[in-house]
C-alpha positions as CSV (number, residue, x, y, z in Angstrom):
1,X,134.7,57.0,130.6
2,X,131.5,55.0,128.5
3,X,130.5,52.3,130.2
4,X,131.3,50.1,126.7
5,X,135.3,51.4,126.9
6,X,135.0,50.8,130.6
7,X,134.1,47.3,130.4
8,X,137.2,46.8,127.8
9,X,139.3,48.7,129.9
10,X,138.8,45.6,132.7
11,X,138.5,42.8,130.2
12,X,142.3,44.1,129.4
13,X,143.3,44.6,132.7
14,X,141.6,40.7,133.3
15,X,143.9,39.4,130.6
16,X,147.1,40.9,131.8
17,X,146.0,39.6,135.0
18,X,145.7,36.1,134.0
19,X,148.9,36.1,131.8
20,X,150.5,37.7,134.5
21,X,149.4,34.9,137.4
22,X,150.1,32.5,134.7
23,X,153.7,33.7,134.3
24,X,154.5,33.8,137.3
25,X,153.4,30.5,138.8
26,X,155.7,28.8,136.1
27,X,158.7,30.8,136.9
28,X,158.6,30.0,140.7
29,X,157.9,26.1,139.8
30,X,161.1,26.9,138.1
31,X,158.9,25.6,134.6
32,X,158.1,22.5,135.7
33,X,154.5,21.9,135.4
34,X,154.8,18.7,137.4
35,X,155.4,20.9,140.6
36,X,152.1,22.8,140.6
37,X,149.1,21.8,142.1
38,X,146.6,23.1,139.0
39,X,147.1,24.0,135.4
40,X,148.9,27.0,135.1
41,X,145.9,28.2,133.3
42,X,143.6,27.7,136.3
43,X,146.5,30.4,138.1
44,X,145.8,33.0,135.4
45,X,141.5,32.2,135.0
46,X,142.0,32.9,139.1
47,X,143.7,36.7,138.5
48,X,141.1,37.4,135.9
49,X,138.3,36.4,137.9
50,X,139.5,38.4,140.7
51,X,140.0,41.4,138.5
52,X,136.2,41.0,136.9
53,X,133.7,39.4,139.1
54,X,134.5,42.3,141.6
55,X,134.4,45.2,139.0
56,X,131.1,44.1,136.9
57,X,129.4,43.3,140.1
58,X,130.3,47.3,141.4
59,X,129.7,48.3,137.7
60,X,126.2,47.0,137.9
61,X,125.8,48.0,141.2
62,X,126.6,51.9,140.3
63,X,124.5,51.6,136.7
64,X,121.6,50.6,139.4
65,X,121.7,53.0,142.1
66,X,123.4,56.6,140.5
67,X,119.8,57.4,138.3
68,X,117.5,56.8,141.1
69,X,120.3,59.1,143.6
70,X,120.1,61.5,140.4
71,X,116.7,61.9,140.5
72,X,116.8,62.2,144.4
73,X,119.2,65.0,144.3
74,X,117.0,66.8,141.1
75,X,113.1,65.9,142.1
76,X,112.8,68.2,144.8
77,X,114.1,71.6,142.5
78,X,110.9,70.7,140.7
79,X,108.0,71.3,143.6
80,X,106.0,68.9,142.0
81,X,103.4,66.6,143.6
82,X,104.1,62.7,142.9
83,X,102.7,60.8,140.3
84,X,102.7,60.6,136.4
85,X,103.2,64.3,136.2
86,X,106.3,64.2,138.3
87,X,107.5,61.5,136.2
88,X,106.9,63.4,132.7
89,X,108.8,65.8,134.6
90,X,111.7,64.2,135.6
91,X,111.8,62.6,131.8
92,X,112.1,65.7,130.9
93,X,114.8,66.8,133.2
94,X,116.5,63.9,132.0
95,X,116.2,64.5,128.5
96,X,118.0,68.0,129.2
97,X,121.0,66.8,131.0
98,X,121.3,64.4,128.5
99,X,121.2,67.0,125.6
100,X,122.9,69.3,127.3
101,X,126.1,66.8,128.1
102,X,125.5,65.6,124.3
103,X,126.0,69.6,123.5
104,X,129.6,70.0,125.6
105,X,130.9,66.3,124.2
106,X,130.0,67.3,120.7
107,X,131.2,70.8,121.0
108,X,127.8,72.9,120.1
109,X,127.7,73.9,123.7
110,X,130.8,75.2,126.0
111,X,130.8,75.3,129.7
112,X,130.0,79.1,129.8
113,X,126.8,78.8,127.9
114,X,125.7,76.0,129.7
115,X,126.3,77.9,132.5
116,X,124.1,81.2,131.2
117,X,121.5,79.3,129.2
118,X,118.3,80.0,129.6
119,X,115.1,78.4,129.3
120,X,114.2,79.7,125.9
121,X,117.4,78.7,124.6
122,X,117.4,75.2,125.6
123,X,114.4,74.1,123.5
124,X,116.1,75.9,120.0
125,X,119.6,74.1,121.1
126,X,118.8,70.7,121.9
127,X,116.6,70.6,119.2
128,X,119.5,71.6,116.8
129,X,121.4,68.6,118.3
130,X,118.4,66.4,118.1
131,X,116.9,66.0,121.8
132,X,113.2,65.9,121.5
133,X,111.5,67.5,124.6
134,X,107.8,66.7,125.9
135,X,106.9,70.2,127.6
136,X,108.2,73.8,127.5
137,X,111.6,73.8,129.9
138,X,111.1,76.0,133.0
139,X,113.8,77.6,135.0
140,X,113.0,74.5,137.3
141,X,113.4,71.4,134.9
142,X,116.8,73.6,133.3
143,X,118.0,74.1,137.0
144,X,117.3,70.0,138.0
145,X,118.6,69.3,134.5
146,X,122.0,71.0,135.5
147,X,122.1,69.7,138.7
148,X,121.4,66.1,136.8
149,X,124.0,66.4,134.4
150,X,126.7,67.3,137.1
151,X,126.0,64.7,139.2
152,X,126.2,62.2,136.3
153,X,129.2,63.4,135.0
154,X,130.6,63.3,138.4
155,X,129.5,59.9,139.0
156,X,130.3,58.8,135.6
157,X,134.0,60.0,136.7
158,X,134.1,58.3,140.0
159,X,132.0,54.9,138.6
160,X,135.2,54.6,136.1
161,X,137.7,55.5,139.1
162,X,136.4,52.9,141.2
163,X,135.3,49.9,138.7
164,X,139.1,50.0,137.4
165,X,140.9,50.4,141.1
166,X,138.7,47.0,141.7
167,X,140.1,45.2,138.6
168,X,143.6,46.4,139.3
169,X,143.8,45.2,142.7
170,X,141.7,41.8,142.6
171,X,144.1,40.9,139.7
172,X,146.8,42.4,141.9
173,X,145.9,40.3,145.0
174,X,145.6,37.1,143.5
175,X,149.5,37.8,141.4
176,X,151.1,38.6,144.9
177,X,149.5,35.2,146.4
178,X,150.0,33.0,143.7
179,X,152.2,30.2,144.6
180,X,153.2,26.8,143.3
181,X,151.3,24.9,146.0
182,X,148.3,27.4,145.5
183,X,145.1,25.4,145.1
184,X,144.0,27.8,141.6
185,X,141.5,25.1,140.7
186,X,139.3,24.6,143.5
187,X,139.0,28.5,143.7
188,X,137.7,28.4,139.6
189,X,135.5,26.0,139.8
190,X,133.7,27.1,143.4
191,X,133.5,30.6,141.2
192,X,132.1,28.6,138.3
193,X,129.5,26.8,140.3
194,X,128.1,29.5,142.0
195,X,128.2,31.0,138.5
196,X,126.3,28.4,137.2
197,X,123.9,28.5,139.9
198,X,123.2,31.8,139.4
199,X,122.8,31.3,135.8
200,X,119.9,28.9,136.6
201,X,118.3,30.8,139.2
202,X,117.6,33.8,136.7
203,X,115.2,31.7,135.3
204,X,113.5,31.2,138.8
205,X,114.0,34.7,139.9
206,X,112.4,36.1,136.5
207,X,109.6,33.9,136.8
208,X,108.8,34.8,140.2
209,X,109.4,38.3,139.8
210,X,106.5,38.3,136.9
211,X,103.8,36.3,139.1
212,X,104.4,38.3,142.3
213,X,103.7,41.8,139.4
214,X,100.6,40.1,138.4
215,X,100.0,39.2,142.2
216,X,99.8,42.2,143.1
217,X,98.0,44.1,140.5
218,X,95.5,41.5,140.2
219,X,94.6,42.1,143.9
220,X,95.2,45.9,143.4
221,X,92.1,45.4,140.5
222,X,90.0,43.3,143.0
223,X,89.8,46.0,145.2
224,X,88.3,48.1,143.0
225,X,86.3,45.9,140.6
226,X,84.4,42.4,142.0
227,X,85.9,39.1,141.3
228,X,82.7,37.5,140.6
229,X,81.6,40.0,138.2
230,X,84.7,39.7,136.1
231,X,84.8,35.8,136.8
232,X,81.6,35.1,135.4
233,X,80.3,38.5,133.8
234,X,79.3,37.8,130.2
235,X,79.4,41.2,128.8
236,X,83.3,43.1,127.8
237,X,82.0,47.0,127.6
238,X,85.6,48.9,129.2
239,X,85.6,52.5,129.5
240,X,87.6,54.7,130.6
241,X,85.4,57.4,131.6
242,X,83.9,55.2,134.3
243,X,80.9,52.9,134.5
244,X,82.8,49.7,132.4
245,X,81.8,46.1,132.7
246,X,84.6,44.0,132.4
247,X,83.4,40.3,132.1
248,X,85.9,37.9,131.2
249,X,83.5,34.7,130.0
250,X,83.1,36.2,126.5
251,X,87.1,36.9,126.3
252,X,87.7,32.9,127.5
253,X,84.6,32.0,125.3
254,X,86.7,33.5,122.3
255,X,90.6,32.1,123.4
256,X,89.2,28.3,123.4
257,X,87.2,28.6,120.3
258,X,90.1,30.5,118.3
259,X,92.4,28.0,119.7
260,X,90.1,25.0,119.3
261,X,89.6,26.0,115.5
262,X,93.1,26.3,115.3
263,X,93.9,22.8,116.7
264,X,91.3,21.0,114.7
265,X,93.9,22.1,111.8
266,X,97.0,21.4,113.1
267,X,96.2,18.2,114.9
268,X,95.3,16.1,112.1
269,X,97.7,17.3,109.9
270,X,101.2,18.0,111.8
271,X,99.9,14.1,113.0
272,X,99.7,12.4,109.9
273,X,103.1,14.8,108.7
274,X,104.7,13.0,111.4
275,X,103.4,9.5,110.3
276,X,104.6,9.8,107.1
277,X,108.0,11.3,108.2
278,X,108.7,8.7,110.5
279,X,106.9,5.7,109.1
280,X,107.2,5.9,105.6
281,X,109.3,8.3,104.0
282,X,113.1,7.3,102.9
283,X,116.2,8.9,104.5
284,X,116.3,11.3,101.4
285,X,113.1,12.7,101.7
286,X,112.8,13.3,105.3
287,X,115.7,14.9,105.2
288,X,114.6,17.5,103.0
289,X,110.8,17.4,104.5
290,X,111.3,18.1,107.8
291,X,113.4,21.1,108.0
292,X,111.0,22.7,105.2
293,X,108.4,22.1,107.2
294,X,109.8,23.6,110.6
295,X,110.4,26.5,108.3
296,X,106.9,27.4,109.5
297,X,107.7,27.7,113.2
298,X,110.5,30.1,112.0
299,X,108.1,32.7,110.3
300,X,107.0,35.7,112.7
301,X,103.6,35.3,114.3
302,X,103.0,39.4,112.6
303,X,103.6,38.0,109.2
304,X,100.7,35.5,110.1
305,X,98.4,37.9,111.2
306,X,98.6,39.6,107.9
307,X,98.6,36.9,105.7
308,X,95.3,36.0,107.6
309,X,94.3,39.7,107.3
310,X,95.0,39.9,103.9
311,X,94.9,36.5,102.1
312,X,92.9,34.0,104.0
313,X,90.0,36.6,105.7
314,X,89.4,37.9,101.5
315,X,89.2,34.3,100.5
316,X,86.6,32.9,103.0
317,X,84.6,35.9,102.9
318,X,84.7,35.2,99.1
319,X,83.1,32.4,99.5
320,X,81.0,32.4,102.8
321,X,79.9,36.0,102.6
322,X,76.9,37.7,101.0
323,X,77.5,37.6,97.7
324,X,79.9,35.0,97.6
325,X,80.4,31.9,96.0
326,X,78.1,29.1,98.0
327,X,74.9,32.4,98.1
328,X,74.9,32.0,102.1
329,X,75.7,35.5,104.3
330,X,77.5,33.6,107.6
331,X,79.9,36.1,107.2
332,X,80.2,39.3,107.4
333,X,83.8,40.8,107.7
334,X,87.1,39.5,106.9
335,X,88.2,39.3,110.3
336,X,86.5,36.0,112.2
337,X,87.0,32.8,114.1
338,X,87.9,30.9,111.1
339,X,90.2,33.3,109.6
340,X,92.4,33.3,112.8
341,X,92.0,29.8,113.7
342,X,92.7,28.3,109.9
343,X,96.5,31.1,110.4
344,X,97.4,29.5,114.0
345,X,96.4,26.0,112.6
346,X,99.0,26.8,110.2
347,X,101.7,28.2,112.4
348,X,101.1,25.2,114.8
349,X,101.6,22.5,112.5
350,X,105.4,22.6,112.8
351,X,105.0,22.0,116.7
352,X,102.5,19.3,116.6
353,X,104.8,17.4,113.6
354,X,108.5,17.8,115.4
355,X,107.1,16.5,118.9
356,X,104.7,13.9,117.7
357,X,107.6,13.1,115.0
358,X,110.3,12.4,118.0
359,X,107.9,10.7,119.8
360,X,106.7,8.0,117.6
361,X,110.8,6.9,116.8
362,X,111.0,7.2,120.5
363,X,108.7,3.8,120.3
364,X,111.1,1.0,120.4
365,X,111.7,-0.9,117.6
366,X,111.0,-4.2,119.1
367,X,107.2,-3.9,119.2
368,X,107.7,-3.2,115.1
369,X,109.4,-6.1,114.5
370,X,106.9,-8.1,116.9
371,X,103.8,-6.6,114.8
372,X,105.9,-7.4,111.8
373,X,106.5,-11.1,113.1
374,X,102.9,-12.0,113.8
375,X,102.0,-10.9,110.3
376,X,100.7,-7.3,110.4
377,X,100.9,-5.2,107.4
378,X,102.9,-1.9,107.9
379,X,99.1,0.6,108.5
380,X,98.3,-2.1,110.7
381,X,101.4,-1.4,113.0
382,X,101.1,1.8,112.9
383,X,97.3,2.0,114.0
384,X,97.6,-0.9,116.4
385,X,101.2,-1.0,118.3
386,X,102.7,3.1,117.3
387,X,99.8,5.1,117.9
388,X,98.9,3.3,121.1
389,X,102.6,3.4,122.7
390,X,103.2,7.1,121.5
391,X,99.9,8.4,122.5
392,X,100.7,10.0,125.8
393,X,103.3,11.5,124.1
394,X,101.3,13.0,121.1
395,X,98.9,13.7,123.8
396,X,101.5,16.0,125.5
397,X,102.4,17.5,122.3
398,X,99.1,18.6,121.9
399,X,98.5,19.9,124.8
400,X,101.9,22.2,124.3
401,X,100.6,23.3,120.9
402,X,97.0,24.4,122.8
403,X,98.8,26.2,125.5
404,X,100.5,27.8,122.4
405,X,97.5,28.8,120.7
406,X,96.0,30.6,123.5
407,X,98.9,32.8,124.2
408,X,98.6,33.9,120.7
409,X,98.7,37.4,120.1
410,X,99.2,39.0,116.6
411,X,96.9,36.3,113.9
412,X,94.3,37.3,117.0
413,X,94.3,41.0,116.7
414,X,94.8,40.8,112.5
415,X,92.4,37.8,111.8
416,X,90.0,37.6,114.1
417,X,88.6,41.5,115.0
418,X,88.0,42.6,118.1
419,X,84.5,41.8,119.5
420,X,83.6,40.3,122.5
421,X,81.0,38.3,122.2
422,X,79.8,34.7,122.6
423,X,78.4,33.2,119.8
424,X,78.5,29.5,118.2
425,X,79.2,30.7,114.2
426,X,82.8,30.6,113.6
427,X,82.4,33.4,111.0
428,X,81.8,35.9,113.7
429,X,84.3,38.3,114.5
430,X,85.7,37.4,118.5
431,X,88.7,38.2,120.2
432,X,91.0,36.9,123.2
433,X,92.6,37.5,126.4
434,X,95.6,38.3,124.9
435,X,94.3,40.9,122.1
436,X,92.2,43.3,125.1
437,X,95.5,42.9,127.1
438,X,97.0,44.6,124.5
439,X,94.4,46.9,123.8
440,X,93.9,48.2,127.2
441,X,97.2,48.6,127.8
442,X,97.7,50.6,124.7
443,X,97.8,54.6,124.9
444,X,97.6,56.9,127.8
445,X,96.2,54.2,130.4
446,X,95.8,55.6,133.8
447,X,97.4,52.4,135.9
448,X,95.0,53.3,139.5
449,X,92.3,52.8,137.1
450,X,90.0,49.2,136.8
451,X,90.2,49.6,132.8
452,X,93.9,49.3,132.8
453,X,94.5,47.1,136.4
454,X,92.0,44.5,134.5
455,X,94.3,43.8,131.7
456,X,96.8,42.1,134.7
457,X,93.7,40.3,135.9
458,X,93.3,39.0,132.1
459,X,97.2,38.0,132.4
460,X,97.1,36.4,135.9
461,X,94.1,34.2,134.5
462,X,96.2,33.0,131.3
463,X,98.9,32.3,133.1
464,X,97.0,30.1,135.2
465,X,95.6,28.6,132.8
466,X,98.8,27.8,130.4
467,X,100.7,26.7,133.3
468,X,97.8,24.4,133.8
469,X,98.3,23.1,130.5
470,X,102.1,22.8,130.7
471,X,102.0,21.3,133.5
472,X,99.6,18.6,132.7
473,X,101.7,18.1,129.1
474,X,104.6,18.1,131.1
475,X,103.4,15.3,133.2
476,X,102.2,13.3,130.5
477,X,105.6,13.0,128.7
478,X,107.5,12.2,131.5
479,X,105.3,9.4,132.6
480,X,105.8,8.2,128.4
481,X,109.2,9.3,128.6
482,X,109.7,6.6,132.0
483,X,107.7,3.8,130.4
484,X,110.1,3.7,127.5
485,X,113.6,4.6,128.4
């Protein structure tokens, strides 16, 4: 059975479970409500839980474990060393059983041609059904394929055997022992915490589970490459024929100048944006302002990147390049510093507007109308009693939009090119962490080598670096956030 009827199959078996446990505690309270110890809904949520939690958790559990028995039971009909080649070779086994259960379901193949195929055929046949293959199909791959595709289908079988038996009897167990004095509601909500817990611990879990990956690649690169030379080297050179110098200083050197372009836009303006909002525009118009203004945080970062490929690189190289309108030559490409930072100076506006925004109305109203009583004009509040009392806050804010702006990938790799370089014009082509993490990673990277271990080195040091920042926002606003509430 497919996984997606499977897990309707139980959802049904769930809900006759709970009208069942339902039904049946009010008939042996005799329908008196008064005479049970929980809702009679908490009664039928504890037969449904029964009849899930058990069945998704062994549905999961199976969906984990039969691939990697699969390509236990197949991997050694191959005689293939381990490694990326075994790997391409066990996709393509894959890709066989696949097409050739896709060929019995659909009714192009029937057992007895499975059964007699040969490796010639395959290629023709699953190609007619639409299976693209990466290699020529050996008597090896079809023999691991078949051996695949029965083991899945047997599996598959016993998966859907098992997962409903589970469903039956948890809802089954919990009908027979449902009694009036039955405490159903302590038993839903223990489930429900723990659920809960769980819920939050994801977060934890998934957070750890990416540092420790970029733990242990990061070492993994130090042991082949030196820290100090790609702490402090100041040349980017990778190649992956050997002999690369991978210095991270010009790739820093071109995130904080990108970003600090980029914030020398959006600071000034999401500020004052969030001054007027707050301070002086009516009900009517901030209504309308704000939300069309946040509409900019809801635009993909890719369609930034090409309006600053497009538009805004054209533009200043119109006027800053050889030939242009001012007769200087500072640049001389359409992708640079400026053109990137003026895009993400855009994009961050929204962020810097909403945060300042909330917390300038966060400033209690008191120390207006004190301004306001000793005779200060309305500017005069606002540079000498709002800005003051909201500045940790706005300081925060910007600190959020930096961290932000270096994680920025696509205006990067459209706007600003991709040399690595330190230089102090900011119509010279740069690029970031982010863009040669990208980059390196992109194609057939060979991951024992330094040219692609380095681009987890380039990730271990953002993240250190935007946690950094996060953290030190973070701290900010709760220390504004303590003094005011």
């Amino acid at each position: 059975m497919p996984i997606f009827w499977l897990i309707l199959a139980v959802l049904a078996i769930a809900v006759a479970g709970f009208l069942g446990a339902r039904h049946r505690a009010l008939s042996l309270a005799g329908a008196d409500r008064r005479s049970l110890h929980s809702l009679p809904n908490y009664y039928g949520w504890s037969a449904a839980i029964a009849a899930m939690l058990p069945a998704f958790a062994m549905l999961a559990l199976w969906v984990v474990l039969q691939p990697i028995f699969l390509n236990m039971r197949a991997a050694p009909l191959l005689e293939m060393d381990a490694g990326g080649a075994a790997a391409l070779a066990m996709a393509d086994v894959r890709r066989v059983a696949n097409g050739l259960a896709l060929g019995l379901s659909s009714g192009v193949l029937t057992p007895d041609q499975v059964a007699s195929i040969t490796p010639e055929e395959v290629r023709s046949t699953l190609g007619a059904i639409g299976v693209a293959l990466g290699s020529e199909v050996s008597p090896q791959t079809l023999a691991a394929a078949e051996v695949y595709r029965a083991g899945q289908s047997a599996g598959t079988a016993a998966m859907s055997v098992v997962v409903l038996a589970l469903a039956v009897a948890g809802a089954a167990w919990i009908w027979l022992r449902t009694r009036p004095e039955t405490r159903a509601r302590n038993g839903v909500e223990r489930v429900m915490r723990y659920a809960l817990l769980s819920a939050a611990l994801i977060a934890i879990l998934t957070t750890l589970g990416i540092v420790l990956s970029l733990i242990f690649n990061t070492v993994k690169f130090f042991g082949l490459y030196p820290a100090d030379e790609f702490l402090f080297g100041l040349t980017w050179s990778p190649s992956f024929g050997g002999g690369s110098t991978l210095g991270f200083v010009p790739l820093l050197w071109g995130t904080l100048y990108i970003s600090f372009v980029a914030l020398i836009v959006a600071v000034p303006i999401g500020l004052l944006a969030a001054i007027y909002l707050s301070e002086y525009a009516t009900s009517r118009v901030r209504s309308i302002a704000k939300p069309a203004l946040e509409i900019l945080a809801g635009i993909p970062t890719i369609v930034y990147g090409l309006f600053a490929l497009v538009t805004v690189g054209p533009f200043l190289l119109d006027i800053f390049g050889a030939g242009g309108v001012l007769g200087v030559s500072w640049m001389r490409g359409a992708t640079a510093v400026m053109t990137a930072g003026l895009v993400m100076g855009i994009m961050l506006i929204p962020f810097v507007s909403s945060l300042s925004d909330d917390i300038i109305n966060a400033v209690p109203q008191a120390m207006r109308d004190g301004s306001y009583g000793l005779g200060a004009t309305q500017s005069e509040t606002i540079r000498q009693v709002i800005l003051p009392a909201a500045l940790p806050g706005i300081v925060g804010a910007i600190l959020l939009a930096a961290s932000r702006a270096i994680g920025e990938t696509m205006i990067v790799v459209l706007g600003a090119g991709a040399a690595a370089q330190l230089s102090m014009n900011p119509f010279d082509a740069m690029t970031t962490v982010t863009a040669k993490i990208v980059s390196q990673l992109t194609g057939d990277a060979d991951f024992s080598s330094p040219e692609a271990l380095v681009a987890f080195a380039l990730g271990m040091t953002l993240f250190v670096i935007t946690l950094a920042l996060n953290v030190f926002a973070l701290w900010i606003v709760r220390r504004y956030r303590e003094q005011y509430e």
